[in-house]
TIRO-2110 file (N, C-alpha, C; in Angstrom, 1 decimal):
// TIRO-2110
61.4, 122.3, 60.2, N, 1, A
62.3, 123.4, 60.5, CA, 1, A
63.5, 122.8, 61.3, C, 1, A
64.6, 123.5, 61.5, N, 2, A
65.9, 123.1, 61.8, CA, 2, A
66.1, 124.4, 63.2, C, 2, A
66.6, 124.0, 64.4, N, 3, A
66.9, 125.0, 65.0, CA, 3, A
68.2, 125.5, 65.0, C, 3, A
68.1, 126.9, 64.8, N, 4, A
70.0, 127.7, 64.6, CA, 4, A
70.5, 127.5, 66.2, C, 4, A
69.4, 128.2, 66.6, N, 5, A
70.0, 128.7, 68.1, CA, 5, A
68.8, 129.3, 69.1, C, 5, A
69.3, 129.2, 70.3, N, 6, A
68.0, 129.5, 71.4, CA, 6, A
68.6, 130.7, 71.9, C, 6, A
68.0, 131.9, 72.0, N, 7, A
69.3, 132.8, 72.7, CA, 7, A
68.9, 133.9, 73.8, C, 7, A
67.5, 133.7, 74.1, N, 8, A
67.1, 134.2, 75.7, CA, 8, A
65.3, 133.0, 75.8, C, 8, A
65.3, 133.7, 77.2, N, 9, A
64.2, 132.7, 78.1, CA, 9, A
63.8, 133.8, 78.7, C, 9, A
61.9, 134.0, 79.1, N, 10, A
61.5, 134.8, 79.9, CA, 10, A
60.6, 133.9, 80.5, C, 10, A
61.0, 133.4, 81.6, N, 11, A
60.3, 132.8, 82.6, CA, 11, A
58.9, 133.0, 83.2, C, 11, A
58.2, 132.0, 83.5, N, 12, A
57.1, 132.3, 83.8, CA, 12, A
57.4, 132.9, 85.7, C, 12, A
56.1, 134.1, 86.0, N, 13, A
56.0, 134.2, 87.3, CA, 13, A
54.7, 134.3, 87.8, C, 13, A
54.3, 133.7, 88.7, N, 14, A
53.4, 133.5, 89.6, CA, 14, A
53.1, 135.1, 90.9, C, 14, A
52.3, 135.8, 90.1, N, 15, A
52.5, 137.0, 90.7, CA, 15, A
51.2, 137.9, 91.5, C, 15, A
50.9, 138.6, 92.4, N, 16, A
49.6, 138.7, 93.2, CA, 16, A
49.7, 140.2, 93.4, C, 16, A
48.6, 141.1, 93.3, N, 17, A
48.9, 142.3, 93.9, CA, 17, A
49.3, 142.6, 95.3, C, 17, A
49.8, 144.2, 95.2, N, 18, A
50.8, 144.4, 96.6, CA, 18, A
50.2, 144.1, 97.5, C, 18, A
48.8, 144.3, 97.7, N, 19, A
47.4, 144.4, 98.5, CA, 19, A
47.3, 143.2, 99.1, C, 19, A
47.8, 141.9, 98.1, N, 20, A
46.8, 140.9, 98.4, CA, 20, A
47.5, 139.9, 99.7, C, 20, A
46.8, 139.6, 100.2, N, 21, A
46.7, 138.3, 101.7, CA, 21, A
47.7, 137.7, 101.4, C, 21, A
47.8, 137.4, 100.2, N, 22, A
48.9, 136.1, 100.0, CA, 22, A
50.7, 136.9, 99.7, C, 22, A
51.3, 136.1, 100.9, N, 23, A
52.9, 136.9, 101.5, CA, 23, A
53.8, 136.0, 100.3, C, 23, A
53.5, 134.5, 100.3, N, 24, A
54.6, 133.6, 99.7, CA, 24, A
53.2, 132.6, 98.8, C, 24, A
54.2, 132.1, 98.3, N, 25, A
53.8, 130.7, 97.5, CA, 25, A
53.0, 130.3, 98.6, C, 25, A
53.3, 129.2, 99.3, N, 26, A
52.7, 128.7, 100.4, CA, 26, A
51.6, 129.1, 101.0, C, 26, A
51.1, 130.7, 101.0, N, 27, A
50.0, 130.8, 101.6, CA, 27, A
49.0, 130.7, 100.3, C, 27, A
49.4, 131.2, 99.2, N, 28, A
48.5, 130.6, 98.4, CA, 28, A
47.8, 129.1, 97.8, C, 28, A
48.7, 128.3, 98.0, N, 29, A
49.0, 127.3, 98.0, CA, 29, A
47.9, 126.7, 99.0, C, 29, A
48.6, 126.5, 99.8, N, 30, A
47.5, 126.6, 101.1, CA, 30, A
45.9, 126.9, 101.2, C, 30, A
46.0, 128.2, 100.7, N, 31, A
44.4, 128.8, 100.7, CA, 31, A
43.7, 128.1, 99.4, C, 31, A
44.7, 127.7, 98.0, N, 32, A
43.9, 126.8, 96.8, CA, 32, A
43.4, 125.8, 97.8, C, 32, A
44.2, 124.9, 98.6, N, 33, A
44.4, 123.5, 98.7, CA, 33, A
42.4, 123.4, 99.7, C, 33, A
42.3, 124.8, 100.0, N, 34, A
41.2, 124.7, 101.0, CA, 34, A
39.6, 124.9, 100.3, C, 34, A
40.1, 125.8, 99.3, N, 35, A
39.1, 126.2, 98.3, CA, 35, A
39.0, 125.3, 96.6, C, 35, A
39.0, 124.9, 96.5, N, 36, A
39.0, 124.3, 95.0, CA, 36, A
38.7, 125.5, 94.3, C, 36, A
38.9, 125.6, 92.8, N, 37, A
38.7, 126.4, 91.4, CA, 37, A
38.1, 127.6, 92.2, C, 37, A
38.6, 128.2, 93.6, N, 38, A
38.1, 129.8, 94.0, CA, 38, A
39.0, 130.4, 93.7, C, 38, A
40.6, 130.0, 93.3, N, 39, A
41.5, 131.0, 92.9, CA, 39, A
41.9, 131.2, 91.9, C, 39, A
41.4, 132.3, 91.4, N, 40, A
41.6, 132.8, 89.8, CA, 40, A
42.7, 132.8, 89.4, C, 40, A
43.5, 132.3, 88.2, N, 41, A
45.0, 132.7, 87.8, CA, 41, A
44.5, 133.1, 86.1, C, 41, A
44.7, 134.3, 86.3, N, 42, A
45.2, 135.1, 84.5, CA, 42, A
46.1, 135.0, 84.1, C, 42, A
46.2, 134.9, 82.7, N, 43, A
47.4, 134.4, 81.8, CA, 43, A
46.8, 134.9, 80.4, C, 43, A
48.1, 134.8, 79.6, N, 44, A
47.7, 134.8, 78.1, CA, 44, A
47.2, 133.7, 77.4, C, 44, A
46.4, 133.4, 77.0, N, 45, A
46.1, 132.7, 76.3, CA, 45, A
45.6, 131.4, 76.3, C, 45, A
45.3, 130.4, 75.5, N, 46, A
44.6, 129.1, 76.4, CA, 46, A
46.1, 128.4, 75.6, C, 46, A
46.1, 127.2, 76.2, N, 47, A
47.5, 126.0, 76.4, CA, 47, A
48.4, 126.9, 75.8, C, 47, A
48.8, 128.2, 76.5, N, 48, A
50.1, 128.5, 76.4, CA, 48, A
51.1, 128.3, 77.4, C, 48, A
52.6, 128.9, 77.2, N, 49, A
53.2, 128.7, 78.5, CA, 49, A
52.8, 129.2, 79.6, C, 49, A
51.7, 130.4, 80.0, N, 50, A
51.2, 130.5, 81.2, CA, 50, A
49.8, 129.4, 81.7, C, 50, A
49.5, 129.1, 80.9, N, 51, A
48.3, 128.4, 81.2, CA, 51, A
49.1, 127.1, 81.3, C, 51, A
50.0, 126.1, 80.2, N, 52, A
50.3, 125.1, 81.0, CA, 52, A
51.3, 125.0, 82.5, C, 52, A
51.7, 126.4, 82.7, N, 53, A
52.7, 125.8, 84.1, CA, 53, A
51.2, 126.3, 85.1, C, 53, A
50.4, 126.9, 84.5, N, 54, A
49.2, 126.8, 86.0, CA, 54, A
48.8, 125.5, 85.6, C, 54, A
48.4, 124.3, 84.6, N, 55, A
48.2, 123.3, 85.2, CA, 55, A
48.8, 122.6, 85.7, C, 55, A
50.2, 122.9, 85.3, N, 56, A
51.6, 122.3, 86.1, CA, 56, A
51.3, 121.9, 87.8, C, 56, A
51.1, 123.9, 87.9, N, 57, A
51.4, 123.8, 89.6, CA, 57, A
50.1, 122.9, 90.1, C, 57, A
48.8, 123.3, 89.4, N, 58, A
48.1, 122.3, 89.8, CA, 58, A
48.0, 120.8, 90.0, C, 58, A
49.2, 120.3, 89.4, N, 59, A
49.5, 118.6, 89.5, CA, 59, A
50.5, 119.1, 90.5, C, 59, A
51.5, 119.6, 90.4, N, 60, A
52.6, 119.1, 91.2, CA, 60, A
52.1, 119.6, 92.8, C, 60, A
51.5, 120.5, 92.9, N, 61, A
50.6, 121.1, 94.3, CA, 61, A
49.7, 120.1, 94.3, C, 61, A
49.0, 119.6, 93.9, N, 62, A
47.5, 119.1, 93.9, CA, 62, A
46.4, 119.7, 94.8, C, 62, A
46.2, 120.7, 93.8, N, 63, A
45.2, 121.8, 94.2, CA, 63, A
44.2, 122.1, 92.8, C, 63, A
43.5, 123.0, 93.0, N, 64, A
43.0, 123.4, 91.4, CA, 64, A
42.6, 124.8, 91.2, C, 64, A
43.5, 125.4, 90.4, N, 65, A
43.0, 126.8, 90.3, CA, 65, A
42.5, 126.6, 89.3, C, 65, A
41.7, 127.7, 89.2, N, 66, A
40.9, 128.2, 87.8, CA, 66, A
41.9, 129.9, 86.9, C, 66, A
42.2, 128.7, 86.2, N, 67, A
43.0, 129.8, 84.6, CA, 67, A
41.9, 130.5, 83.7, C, 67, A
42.0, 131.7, 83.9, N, 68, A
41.3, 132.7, 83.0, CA, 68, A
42.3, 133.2, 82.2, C, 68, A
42.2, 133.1, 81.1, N, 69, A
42.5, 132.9, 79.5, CA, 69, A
42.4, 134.5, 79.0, C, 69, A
43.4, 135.3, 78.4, N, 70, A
43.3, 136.7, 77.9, CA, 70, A
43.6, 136.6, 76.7, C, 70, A
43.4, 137.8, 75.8, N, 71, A
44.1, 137.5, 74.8, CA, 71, A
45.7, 138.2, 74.4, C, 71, A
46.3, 138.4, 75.6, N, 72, A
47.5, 138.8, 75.7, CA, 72, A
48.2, 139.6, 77.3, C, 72, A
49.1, 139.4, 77.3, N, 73, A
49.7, 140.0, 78.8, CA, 73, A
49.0, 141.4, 79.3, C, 73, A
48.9, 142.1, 78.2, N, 74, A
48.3, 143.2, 78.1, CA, 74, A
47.0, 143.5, 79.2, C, 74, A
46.0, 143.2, 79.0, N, 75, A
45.0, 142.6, 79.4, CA, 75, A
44.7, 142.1, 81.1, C, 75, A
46.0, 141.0, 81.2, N, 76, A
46.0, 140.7, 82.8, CA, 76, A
46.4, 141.7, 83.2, C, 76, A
47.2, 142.3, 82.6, N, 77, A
47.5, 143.8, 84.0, CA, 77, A
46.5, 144.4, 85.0, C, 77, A
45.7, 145.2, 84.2, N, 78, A
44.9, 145.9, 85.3, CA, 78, A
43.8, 144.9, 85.5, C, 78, A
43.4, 144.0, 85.0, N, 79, A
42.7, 142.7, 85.3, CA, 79, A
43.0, 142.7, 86.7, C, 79, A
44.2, 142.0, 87.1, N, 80, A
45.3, 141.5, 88.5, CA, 80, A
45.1, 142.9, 89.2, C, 80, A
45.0, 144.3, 88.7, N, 81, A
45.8, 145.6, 89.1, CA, 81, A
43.8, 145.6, 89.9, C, 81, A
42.8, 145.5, 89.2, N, 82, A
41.4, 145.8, 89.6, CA, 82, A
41.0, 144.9, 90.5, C, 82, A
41.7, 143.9, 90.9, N, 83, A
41.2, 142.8, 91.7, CA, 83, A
40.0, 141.7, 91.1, C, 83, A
39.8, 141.7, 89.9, N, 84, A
38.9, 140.6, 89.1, CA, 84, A
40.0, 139.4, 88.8, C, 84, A
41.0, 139.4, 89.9, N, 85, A
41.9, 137.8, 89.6, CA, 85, A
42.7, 137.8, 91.1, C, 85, A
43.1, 136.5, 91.2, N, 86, A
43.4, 136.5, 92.3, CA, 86, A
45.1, 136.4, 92.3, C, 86, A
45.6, 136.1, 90.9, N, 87, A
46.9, 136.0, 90.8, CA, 87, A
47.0, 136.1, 89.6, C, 87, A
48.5, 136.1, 88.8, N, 88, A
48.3, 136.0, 87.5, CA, 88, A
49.6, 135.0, 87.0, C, 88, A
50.1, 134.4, 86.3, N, 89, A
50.9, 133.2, 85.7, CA, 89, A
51.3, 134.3, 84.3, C, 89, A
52.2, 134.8, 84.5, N, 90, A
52.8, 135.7, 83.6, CA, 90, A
54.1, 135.9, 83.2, C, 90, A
54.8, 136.6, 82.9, N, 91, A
56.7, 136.9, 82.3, CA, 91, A
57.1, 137.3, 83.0, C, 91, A
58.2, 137.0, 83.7, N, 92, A
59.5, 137.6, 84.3, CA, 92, A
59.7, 139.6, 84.4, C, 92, A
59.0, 139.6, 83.1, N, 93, A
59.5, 141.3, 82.5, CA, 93, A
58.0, 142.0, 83.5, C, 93, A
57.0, 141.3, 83.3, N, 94, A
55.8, 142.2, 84.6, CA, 94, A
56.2, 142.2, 85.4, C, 94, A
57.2, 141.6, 86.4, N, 95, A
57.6, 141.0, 87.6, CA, 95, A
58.3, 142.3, 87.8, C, 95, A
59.3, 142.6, 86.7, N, 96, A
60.5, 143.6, 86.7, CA, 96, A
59.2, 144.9, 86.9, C, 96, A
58.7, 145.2, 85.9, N, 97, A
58.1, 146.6, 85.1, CA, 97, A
57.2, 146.9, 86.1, C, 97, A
56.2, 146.1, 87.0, N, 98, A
55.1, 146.4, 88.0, CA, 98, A
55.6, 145.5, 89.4, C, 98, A
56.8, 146.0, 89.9, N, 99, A
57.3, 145.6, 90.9, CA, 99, A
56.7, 146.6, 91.8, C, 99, A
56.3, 147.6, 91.8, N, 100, A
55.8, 148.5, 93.0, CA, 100, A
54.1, 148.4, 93.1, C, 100, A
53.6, 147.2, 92.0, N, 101, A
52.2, 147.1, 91.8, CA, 101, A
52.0, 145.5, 92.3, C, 101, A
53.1, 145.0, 92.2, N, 102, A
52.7, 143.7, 92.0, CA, 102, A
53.9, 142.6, 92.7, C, 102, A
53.8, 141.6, 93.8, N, 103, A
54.7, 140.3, 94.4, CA, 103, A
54.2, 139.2, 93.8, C, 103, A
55.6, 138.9, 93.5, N, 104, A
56.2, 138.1, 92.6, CA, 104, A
56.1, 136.5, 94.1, C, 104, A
55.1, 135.6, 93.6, N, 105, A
55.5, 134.9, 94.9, CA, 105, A
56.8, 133.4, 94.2, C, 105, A
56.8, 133.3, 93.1, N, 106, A
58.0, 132.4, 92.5, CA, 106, A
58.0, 132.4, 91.1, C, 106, A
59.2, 132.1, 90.5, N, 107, A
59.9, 132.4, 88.8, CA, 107, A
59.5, 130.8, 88.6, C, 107, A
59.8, 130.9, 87.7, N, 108, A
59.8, 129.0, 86.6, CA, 108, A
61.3, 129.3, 86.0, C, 108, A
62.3, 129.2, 87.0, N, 109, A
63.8, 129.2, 86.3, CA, 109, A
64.1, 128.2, 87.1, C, 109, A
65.3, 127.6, 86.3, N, 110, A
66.2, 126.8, 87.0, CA, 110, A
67.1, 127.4, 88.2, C, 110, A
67.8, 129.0, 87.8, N, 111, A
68.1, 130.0, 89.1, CA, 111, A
67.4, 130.8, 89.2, C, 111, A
67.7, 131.5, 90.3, N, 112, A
66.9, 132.6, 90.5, CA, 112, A
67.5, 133.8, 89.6, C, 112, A
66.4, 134.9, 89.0, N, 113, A
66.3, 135.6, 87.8, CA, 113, A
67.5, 136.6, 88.0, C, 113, A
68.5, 137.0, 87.5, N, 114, A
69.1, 138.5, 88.0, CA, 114, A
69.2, 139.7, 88.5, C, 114, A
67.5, 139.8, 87.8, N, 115, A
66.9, 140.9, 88.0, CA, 115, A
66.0, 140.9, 89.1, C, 115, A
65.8, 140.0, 89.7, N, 116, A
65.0, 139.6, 90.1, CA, 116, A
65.4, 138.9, 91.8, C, 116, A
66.2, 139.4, 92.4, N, 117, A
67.5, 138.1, 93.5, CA, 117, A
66.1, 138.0, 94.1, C, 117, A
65.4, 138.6, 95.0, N, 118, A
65.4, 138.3, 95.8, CA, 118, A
63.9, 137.4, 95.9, C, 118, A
63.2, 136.7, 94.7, N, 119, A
62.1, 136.3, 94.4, CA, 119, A
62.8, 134.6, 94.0, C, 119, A
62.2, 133.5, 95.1, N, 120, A
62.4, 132.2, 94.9, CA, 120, A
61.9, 131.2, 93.7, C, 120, A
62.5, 130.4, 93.4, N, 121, A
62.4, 129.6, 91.9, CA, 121, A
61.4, 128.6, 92.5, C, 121, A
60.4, 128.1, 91.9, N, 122, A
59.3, 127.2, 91.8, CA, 122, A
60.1, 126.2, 92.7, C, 122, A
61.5, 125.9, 91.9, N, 123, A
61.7, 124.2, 92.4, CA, 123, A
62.7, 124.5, 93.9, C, 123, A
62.8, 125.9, 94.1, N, 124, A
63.4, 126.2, 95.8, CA, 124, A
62.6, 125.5, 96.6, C, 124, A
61.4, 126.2, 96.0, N, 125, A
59.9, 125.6, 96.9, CA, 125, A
59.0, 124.1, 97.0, C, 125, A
59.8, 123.6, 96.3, N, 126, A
59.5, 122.0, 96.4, CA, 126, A
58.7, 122.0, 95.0, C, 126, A
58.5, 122.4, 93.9, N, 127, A
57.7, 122.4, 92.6, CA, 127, A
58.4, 121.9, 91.3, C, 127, A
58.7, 121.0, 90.8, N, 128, A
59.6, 121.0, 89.9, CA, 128, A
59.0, 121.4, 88.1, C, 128, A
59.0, 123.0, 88.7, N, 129, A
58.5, 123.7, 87.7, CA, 129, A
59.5, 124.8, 86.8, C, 129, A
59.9, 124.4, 85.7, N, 130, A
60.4, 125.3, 84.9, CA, 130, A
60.1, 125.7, 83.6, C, 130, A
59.9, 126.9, 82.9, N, 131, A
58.6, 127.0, 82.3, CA, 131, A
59.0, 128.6, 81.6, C, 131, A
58.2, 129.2, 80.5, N, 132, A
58.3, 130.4, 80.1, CA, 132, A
58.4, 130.3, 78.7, C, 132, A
58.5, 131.0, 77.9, N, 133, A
58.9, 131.7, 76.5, CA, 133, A
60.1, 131.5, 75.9, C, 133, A
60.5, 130.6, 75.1, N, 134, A
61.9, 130.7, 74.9, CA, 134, A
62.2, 131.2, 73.5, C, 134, A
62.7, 131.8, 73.0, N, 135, A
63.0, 132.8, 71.9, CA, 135, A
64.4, 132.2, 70.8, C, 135, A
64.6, 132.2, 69.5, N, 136, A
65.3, 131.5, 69.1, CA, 136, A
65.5, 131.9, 67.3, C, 136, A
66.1, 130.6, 66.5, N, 137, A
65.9, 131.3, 65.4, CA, 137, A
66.1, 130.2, 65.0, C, 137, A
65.0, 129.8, 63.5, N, 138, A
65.5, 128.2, 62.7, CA, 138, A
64.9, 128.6, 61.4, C, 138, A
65.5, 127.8, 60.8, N, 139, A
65.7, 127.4, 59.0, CA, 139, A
65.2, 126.6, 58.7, C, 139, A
64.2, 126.4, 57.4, N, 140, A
64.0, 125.1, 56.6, CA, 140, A
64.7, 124.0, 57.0, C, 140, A
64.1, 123.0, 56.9, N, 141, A
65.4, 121.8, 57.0, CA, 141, A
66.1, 121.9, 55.6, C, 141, A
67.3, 121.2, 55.4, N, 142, A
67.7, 121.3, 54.2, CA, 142, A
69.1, 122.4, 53.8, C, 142, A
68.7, 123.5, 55.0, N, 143, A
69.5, 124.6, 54.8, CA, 143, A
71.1, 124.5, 55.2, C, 143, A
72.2, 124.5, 54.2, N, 144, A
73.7, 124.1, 54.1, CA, 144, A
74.1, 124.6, 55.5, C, 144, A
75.1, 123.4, 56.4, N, 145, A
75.5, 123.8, 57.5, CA, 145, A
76.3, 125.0, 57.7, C, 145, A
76.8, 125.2, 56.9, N, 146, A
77.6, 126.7, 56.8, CA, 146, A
76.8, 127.8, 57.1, C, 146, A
75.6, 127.6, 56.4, N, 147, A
74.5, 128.8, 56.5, CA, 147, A
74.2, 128.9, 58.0, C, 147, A
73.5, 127.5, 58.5, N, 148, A
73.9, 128.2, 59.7, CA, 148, A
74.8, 128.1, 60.9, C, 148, A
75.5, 127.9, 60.6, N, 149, A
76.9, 128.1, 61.5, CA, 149, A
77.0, 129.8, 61.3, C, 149, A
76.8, 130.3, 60.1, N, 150, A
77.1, 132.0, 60.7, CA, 150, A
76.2, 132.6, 60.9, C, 150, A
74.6, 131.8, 60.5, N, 151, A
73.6, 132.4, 61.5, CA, 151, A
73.5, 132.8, 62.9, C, 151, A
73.9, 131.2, 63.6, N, 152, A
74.4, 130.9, 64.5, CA, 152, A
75.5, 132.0, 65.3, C, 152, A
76.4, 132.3, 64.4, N, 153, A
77.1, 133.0, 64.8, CA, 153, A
76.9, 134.8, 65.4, C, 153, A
76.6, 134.9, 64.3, N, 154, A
75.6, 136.2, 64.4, CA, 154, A
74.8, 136.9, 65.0, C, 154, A
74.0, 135.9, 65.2, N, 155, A
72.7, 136.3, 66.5, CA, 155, A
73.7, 135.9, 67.3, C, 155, A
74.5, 135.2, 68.2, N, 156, A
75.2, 135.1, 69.1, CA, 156, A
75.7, 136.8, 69.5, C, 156, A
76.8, 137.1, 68.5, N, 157, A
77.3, 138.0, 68.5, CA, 157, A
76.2, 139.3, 69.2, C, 157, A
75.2, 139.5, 68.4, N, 158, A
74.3, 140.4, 68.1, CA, 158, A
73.7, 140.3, 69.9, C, 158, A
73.2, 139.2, 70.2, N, 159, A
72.7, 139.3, 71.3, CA, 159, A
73.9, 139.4, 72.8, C, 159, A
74.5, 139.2, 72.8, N, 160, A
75.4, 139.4, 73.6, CA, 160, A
75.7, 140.9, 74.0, C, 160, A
75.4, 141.5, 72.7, N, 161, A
75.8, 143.3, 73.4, CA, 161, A
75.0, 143.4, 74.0, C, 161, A
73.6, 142.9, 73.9, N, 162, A
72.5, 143.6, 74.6, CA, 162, A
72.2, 142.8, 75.5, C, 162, A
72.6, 141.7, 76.2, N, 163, A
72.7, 141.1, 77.3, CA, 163, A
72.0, 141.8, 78.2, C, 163, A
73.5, 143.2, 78.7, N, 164, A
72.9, 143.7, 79.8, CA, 164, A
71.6, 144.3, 80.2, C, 164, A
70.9, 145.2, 79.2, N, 165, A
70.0, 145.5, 78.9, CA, 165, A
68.8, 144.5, 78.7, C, 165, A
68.9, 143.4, 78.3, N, 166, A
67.9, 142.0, 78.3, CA, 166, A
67.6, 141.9, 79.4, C, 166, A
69.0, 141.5, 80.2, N, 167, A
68.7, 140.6, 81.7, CA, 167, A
68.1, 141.9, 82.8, C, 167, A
68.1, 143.2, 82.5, N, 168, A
67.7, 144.3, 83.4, CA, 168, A
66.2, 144.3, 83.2, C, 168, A
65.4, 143.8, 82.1, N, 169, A
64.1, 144.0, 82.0, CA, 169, A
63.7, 143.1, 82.1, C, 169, A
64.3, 141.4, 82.8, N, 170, A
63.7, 140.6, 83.7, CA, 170, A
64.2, 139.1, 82.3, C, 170, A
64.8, 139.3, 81.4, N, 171, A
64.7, 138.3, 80.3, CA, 171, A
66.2, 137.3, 80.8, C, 171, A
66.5, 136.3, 80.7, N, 172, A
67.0, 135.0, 81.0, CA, 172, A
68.0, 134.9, 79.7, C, 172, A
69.0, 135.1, 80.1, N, 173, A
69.6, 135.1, 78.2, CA, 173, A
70.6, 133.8, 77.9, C, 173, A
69.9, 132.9, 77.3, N, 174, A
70.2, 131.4, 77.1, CA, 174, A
70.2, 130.8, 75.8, C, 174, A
71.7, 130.5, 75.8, N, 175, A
72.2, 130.5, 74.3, CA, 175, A
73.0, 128.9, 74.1, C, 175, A
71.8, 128.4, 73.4, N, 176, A
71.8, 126.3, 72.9, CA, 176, A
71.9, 126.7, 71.0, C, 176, A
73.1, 126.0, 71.1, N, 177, A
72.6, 126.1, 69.3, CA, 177, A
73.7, 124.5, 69.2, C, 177, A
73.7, 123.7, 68.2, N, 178, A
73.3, 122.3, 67.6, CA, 178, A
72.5, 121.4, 68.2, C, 178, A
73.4, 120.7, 69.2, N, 179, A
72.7, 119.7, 69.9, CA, 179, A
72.4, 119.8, 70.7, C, 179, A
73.0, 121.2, 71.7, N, 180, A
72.4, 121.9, 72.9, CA, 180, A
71.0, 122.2, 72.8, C, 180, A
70.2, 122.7, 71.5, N, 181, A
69.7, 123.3, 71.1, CA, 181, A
68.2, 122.3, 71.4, C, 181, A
68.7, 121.4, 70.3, N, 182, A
67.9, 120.2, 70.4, CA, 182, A
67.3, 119.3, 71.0, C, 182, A
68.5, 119.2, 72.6, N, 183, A
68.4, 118.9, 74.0, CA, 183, A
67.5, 120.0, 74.7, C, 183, A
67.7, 121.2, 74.4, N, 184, A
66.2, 121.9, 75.0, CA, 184, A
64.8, 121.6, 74.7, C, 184, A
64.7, 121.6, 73.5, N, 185, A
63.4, 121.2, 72.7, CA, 185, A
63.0, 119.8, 73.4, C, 185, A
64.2, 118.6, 73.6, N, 186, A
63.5, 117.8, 74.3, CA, 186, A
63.2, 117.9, 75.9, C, 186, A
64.0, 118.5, 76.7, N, 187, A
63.6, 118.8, 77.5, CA, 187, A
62.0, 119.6, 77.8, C, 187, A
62.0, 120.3, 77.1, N, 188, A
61.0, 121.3, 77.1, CA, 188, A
59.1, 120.1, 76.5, C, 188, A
59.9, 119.1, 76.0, N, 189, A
58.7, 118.7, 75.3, CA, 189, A
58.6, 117.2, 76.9, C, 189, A
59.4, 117.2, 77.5, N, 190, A
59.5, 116.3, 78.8, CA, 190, A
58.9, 116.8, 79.5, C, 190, A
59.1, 117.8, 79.8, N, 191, A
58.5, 119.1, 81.2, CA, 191, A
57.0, 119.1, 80.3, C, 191, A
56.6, 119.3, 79.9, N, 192, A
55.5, 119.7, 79.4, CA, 192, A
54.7, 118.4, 79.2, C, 192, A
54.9, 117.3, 78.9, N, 193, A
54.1, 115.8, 78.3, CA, 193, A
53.4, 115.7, 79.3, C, 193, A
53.5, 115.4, 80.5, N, 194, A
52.5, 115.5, 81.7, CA, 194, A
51.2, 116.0, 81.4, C, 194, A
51.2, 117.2, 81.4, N, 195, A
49.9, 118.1, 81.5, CA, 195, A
49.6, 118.0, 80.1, C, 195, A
50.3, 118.1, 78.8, N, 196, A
50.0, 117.7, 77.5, CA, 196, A
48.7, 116.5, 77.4, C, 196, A
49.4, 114.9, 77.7, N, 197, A
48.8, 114.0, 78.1, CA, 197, A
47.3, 114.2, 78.8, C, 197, A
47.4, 114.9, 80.0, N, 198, A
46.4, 115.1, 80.3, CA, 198, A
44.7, 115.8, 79.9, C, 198, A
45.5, 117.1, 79.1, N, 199, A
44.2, 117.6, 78.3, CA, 199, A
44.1, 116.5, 76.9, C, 199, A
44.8, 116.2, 76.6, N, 200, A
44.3, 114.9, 75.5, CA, 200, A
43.0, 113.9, 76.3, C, 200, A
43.7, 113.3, 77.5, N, 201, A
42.4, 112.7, 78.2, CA, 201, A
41.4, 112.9, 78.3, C, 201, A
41.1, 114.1, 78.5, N, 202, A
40.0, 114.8, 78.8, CA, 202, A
39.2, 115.5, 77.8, C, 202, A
39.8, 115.3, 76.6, N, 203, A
39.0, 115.5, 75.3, CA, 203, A
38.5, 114.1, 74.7, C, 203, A
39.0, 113.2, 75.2, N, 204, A
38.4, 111.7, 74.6, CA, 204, A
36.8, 111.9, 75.0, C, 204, A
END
């Protein structure tokens, strides 16, 4: 496949009920560093984007939580909401939608979210963690550059009205199309090879 264009990002967040002990990153952090695999983190799915930036934070912290695996966002809610987790590694948009349920203790963005000001970015906190869902659109290989140049064009146009309304429900609206495009992909496959690497090891 060929990429047209990349044209929003929903960041991973690292998020804890209102209830819970833990104020900031750091007290969590802290409380993993003392307990090994006692602190649960829910997420969607297994080696997805929430499951690899929890092994993320686990290298770059050098701590070890234990990722419990759902079969969709769905699911960690009242999971996190019933207290059978201790945190959850989730989207930017729960952060937004269960803000009166749920602290947000850091995003996986390069800035801090829009929607979001007053919640610190992984790498504020010393983590060099950036991470989430990125959303996009691509073509066979082979497909005439014209074609997509007004694909390209189009979804640009298209997504841009709805910006405002994206970035209010916690979405990152980030728009790479040729070589921009391509430079993400490598980026994204840099940020990731670490922990990639690693579950390979551990299947030999």
């Amino acid at each position: 496949f060929q990429v047209v264009m990349w044209f929003h990002f929903t960041p991973n967040v690292l998020v804890v009920s209102k209830d819970s002990k833990y104020k900031t990153l750091k007290d969590f952090i802290d409380d993993a560093g003392k307990n090994p695999y006692a602190l649960t983190v829910g997420g969607s799915g297994t080696y997805s984007a929430n499951h690899l930036d929890t092994l993320r934070l686990n290298k770059e912290a050098g701590v070890e939580l234990t990722y419990v695996p759902h079969t969709g966002t769905g699911p960690v809610i009242p999971a996190l909401m019933g207290g059978h987790l201790k945190a959850a590694m989730s989207y930017s948009m729960v952060s937004v939608r269960y803000k009166d349920k749920f602290r947000t203790l850091a995003v996986a963005s390069e800035e801090r979210v829009p929607s979001l000001p007053d919640v610190p970015t992984f790498k504020e906190l010393g983590y060099d963690i950036v991470g989430g869902a990125y959303r996009g659109v691509a073509v066979p290989h082979g497909t005439p550059q014209s074609v997509v140049n007004k694909l390209a064009k189009a979804y640009s146009e298209a997504n841009k009205r709805i910006t405002p309304k994206q970035e209010a429900l916690g979405f990152v609206m980030k728009y790479a199309t040729g070589n921009e495009a391509l430079k993400l992909v490598d980026q994204m496959r840099e940020a990731y090879g670490g922990v990639l690497e690693d579950i390979k090891a551990k299947r030999k």
